[in-house]
C-alpha positions as CSV (number, residue, x, y, z in Angstrom):
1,X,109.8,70.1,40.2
2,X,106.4,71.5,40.3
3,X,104.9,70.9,44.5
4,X,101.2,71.2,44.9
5,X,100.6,71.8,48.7
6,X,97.1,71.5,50.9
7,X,97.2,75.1,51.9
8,X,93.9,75.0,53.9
9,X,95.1,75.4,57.0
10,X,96.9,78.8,56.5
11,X,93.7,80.8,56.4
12,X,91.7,82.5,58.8
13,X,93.9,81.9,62.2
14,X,96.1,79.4,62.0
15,X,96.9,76.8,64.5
16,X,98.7,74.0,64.9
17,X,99.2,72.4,61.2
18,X,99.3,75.4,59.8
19,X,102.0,77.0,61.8
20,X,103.8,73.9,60.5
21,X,103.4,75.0,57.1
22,X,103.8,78.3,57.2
23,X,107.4,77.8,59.1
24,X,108.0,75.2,55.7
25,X,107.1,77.7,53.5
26,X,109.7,80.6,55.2
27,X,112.3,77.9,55.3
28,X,111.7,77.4,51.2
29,X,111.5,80.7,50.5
30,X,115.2,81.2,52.1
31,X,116.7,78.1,50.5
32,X,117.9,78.1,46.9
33,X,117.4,74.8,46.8
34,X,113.7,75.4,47.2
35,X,113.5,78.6,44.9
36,X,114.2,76.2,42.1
37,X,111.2,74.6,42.3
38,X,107.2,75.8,41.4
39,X,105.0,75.4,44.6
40,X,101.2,75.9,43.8
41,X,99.3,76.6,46.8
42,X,95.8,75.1,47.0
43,X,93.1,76.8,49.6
44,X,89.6,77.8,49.3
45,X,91.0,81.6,50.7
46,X,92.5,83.7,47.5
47,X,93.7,86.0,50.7
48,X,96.9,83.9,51.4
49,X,100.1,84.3,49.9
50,X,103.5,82.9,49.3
51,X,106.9,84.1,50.9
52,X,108.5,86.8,48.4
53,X,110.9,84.6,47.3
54,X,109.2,81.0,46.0
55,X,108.3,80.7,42.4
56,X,104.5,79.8,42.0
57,X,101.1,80.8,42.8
58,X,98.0,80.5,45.3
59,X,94.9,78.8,43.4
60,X,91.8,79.5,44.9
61,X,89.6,75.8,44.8
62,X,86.0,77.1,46.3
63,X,84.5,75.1,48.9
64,X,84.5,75.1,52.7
65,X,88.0,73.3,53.4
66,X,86.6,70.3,54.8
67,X,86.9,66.4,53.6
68,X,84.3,66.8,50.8
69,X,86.8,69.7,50.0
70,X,89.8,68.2,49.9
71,X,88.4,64.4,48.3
72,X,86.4,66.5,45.6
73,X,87.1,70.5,44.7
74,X,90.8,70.0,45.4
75,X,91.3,66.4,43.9
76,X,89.7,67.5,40.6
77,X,92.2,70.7,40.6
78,X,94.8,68.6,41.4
79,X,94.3,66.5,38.6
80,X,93.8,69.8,35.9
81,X,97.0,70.9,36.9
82,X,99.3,67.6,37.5
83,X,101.8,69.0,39.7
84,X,105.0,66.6,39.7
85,X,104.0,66.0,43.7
86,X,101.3,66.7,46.5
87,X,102.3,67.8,49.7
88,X,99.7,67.2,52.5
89,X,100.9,68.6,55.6
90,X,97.5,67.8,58.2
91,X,96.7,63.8,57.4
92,X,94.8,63.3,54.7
93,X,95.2,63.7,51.2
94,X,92.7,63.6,47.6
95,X,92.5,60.0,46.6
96,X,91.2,60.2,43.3
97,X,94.3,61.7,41.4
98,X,97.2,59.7,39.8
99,X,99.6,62.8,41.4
100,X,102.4,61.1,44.0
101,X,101.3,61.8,47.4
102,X,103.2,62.3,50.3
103,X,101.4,62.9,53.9
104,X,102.1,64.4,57.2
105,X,100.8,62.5,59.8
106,X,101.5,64.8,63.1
107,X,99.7,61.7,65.9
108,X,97.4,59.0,65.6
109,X,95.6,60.0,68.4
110,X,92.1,59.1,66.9
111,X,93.1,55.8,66.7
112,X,95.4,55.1,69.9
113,X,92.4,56.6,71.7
114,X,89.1,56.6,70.0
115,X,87.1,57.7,73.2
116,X,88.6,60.9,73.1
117,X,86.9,61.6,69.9
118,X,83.3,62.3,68.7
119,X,82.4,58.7,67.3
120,X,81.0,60.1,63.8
121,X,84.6,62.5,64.2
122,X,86.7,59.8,64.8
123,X,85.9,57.2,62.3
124,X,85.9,59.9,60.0
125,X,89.6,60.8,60.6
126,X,90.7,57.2,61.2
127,X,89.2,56.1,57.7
128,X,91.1,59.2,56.2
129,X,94.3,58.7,57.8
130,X,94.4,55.1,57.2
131,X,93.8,55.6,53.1
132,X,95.9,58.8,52.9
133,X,98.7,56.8,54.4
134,X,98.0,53.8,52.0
135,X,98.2,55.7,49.3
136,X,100.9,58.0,49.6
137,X,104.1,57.6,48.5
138,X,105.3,58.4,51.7
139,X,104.3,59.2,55.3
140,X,106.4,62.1,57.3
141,X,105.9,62.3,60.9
142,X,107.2,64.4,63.9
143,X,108.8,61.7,66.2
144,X,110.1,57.9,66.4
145,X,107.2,58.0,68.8
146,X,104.8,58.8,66.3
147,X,106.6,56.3,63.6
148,X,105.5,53.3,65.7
149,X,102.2,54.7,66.6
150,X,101.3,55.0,62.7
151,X,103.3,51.6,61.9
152,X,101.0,50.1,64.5
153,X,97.8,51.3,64.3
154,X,98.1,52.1,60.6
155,X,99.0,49.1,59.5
156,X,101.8,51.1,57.2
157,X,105.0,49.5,57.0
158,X,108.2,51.2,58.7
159,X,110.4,52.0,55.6
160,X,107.4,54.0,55.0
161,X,107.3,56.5,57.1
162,X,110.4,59.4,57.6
163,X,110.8,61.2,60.9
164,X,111.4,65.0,60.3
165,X,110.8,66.7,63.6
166,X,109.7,70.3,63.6
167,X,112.3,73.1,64.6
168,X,112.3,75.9,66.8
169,X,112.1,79.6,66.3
170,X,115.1,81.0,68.7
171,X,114.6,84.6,69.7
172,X,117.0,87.4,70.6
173,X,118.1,87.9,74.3
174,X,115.3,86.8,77.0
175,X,114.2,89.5,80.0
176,X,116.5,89.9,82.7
177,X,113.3,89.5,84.7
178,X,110.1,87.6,84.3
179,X,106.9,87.8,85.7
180,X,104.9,84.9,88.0
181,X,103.1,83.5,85.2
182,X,102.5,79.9,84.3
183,X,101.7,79.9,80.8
184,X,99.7,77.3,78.4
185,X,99.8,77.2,74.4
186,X,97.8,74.4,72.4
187,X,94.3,73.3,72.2
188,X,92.8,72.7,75.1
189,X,91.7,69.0,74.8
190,X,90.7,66.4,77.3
191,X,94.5,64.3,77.2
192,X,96.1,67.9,78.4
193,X,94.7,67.7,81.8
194,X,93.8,71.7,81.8
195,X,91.4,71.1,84.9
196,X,94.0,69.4,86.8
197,X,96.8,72.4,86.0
198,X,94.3,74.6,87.1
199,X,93.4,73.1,90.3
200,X,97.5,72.8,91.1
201,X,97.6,76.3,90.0
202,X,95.0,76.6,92.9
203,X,97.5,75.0,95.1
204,X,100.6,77.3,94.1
205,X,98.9,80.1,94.2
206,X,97.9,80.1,97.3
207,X,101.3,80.8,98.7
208,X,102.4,82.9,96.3
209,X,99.6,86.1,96.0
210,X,101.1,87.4,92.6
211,X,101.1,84.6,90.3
212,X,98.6,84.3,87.0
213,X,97.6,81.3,85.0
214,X,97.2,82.2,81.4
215,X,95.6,79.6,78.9
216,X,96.1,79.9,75.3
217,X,93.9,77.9,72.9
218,X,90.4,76.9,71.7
219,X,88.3,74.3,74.3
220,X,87.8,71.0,71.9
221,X,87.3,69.1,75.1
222,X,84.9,65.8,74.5
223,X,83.0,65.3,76.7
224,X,83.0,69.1,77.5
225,X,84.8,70.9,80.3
226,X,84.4,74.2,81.4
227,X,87.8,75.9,82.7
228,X,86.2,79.0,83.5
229,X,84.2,76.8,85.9
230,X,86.5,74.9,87.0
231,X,88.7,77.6,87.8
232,X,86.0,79.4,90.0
233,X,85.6,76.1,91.7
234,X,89.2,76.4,92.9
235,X,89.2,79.3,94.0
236,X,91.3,81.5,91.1
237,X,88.7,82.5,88.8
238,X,90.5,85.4,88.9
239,X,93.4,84.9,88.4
240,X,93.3,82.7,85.3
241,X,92.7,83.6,82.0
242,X,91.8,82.0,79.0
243,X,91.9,82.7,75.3
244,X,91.4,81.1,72.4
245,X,94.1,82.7,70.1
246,X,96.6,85.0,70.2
247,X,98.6,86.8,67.4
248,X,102.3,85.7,67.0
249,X,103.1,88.7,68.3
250,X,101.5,88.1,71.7
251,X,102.5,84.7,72.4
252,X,106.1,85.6,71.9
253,X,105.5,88.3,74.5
254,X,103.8,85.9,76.9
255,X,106.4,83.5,75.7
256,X,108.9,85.7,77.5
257,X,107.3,86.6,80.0
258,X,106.3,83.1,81.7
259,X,108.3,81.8,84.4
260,X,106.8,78.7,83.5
261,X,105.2,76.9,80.8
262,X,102.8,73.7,81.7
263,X,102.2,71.0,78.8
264,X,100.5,68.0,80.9
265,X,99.6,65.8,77.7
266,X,99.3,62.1,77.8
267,X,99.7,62.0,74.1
268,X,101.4,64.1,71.7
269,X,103.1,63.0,68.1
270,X,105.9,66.0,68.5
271,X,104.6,68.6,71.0
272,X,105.8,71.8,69.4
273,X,104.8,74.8,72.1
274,X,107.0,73.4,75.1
275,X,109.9,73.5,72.9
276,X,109.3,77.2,71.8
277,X,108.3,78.2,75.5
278,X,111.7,76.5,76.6
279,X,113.6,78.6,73.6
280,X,112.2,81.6,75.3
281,X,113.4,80.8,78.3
282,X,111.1,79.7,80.3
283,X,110.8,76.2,82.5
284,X,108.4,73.8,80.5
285,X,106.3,71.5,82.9
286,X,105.5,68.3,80.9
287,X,103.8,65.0,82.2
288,X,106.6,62.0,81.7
289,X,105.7,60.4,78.2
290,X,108.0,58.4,75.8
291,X,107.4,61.3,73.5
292,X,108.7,63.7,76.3
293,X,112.0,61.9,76.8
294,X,112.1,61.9,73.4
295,X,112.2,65.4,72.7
296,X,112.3,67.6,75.8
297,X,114.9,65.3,77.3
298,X,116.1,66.7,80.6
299,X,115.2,70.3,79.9
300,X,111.7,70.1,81.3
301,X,110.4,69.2,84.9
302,X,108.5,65.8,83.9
303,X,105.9,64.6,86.1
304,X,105.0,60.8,86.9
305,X,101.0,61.6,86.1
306,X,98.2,64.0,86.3
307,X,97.8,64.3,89.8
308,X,97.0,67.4,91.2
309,X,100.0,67.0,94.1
310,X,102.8,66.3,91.9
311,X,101.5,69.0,89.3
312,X,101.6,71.2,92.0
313,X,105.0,70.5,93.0
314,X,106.7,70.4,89.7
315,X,105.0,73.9,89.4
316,X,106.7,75.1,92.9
317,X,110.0,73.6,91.7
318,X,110.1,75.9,88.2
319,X,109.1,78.6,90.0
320,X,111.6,78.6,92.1
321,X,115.2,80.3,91.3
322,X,116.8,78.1,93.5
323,X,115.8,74.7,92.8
324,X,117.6,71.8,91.4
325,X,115.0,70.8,88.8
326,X,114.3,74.3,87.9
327,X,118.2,74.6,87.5
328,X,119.0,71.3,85.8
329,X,116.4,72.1,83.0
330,X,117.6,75.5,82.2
331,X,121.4,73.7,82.0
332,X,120.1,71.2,80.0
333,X,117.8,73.4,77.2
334,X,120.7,74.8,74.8
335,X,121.3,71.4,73.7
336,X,118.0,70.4,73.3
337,X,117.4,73.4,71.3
338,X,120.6,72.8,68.8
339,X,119.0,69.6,67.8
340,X,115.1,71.5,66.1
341,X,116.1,73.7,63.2
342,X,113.4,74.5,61.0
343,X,115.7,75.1,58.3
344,X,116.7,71.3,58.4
345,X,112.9,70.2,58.1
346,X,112.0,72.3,55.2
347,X,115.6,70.7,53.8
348,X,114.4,66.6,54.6
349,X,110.8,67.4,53.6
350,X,111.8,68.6,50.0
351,X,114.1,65.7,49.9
352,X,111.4,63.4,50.3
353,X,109.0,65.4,48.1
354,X,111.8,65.0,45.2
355,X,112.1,61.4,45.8
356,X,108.7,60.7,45.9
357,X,108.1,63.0,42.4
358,X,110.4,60.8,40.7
359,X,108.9,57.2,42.0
């Protein structure tokens, strides 16, 4: 089987979808399953490369990466080469090729919640979606969360759509000792509630003179909000930092070095970075969402909603050795963890790639 795969996202700095792929890619690369197979990466960067061990190539298609990208450069070299299937891991697809097409869709956010968006931005991406899921052969997604969110605002019918969840990296031993750090990972946008983690921060920290806030991600907040701000508003400019990337180096370090991890999104299709912050070790801090029951289950402190009181206690709670929450979520994360193995997502995605070549 010869895969063509949207391999946009693996350039520059990659976030997010591109994580995703890469970890696909590392799984294929170990499976002999997968080495059977041709994968041709598509990306407007010649610079990226595949894993040692998978047959195939990187074809540079010139362009800037965005939609005119992928519906024109990258549809007319998809239809050139006629791969046997076209994997599009970040929700949207070329249209214009007779190639089977199967999609990731990660969320629907843009649809569930359209004012979070840019409008221009977000009837951009629900047009997109929308026709990439139409005209695949089939939709993956992260969750059964996500499957009726796409069924539903979609419009895609539910033997349509696979769940694959994403897996989890497990690292060797954690520190014996951590430092007082409460730790963020993700993109900072206006459904994860960043201002009101840093004004419970503000609360916790007052009683406890050692402890840092460190954020991790770009601000694609809309309307804007300015953390730094905020922060010195509080009180704990600081003592909170923020950065827009980090290496995967660094974030395991500050991975395993958090005493706590805080994730307080409203909506999320999967919600990857609590996982590998509670793999590490450390106590996630989640807002109580289907999608958190779902797949944190009782190995994170959940919190009934945003509000700066109960943020602030659920942050007191995993910071403290001797709690019962903090306790009951440590007990409860090995078997959470057993359940995300990368390896088993690379393994269900090519089965689905192979099924939809032949269709």
């Amino acid at each position: 089987m010869r895969i063509g795969v949207d391999g946009r996202e693996l350039s520059g700095q990659p976030t997010g979808v591109g994580r995703y792929l890469q970890r696909l890619l590392r799984e294929w690369g170990l499976s002999a399953e997968a080495r059977a197979h041709q994968f041709t990466i598509y990306s407007p960067d010649a610079g990226i490369a595949l894993p040692p061990d998978l047959s195939g190539e990187v074809v540079r298609v010139p362009g800037a990466g965005g939609t005119r990208w992928e519906q024109g450069a990258l549809a007319a070299a998809v239809r050139r080469d006629r791969p046997d299937v076209f994997f599009a891991p970040g929700y949207g697809g070329p249209m214009l090729t007779s190639v089977p097409l199967v999609v990731v869709m990660h969320d629907v956010s843009f649809a569930a919640h359209p004012e979070w968006f840019r409008p221009r931005e977000g009837l951009r991406r629900r047009v997109m979606a929308r026709a990439a899921a139409h005209r695949a052969k089939a939709v993956l997604t992260v969750s059964q969360f996500s499957r009726g969110e796409i069924v539903r605002y979609l419009s895609v019918p539910g033997n349509h759509v696979h769940v694959i969840p994403h897996g989890v990296d497990i690292p060797g031993a954690p520190p014996s000792s951590r430092d007082p750090l409460v730790l963020f990972v993700g993109s900072i946008f206006n459904r994860r509630h960043v201002p009101t983690l840093v004004r419970a921060f503000a609360e916790v920290a007052a009683t406890r003179p050692g402890l840092r806030l460190q954020l991790v991600g770009s601000n694609r907040t809309y309307p804007l909000q300015d953390i730094a701000a905020i922060a010195n508003e509080a009180g704990v400019g600081g003592r909170v930092a923020v950065s827009d990337y980090v290496t995967d180096g660094e974030l395991a370090r500050l991975y395993s070095r958090a005493s706590v991890f805080a994730f307080l999104s409203e909506y999320e299709g999967f919600g990857l970075t609590p996982l590998e912050a509670m793999a590490s070790g450390a106590v996630p801090v989640v807002l109580d969402t289907a999608v958190a029951r779902e797949i944190y289950g009782d190995a994170a402190i959940r919190v009934a909603s945003p509000d700066v009181s109960l943020v602030a206690s659920a942050l007191q709670a995993a910071l403290d050795d001797h709690s019962a929450r903090r306790t009951a979520a440590l007990a409860a994360a090995p078997e959470i963890l057993s359940r995300y193995r990368w390896a088993d997502t690379a393994s269900q995605t090519l089965s689905v790639l192979a099924e939809a070549s032949h269709s």
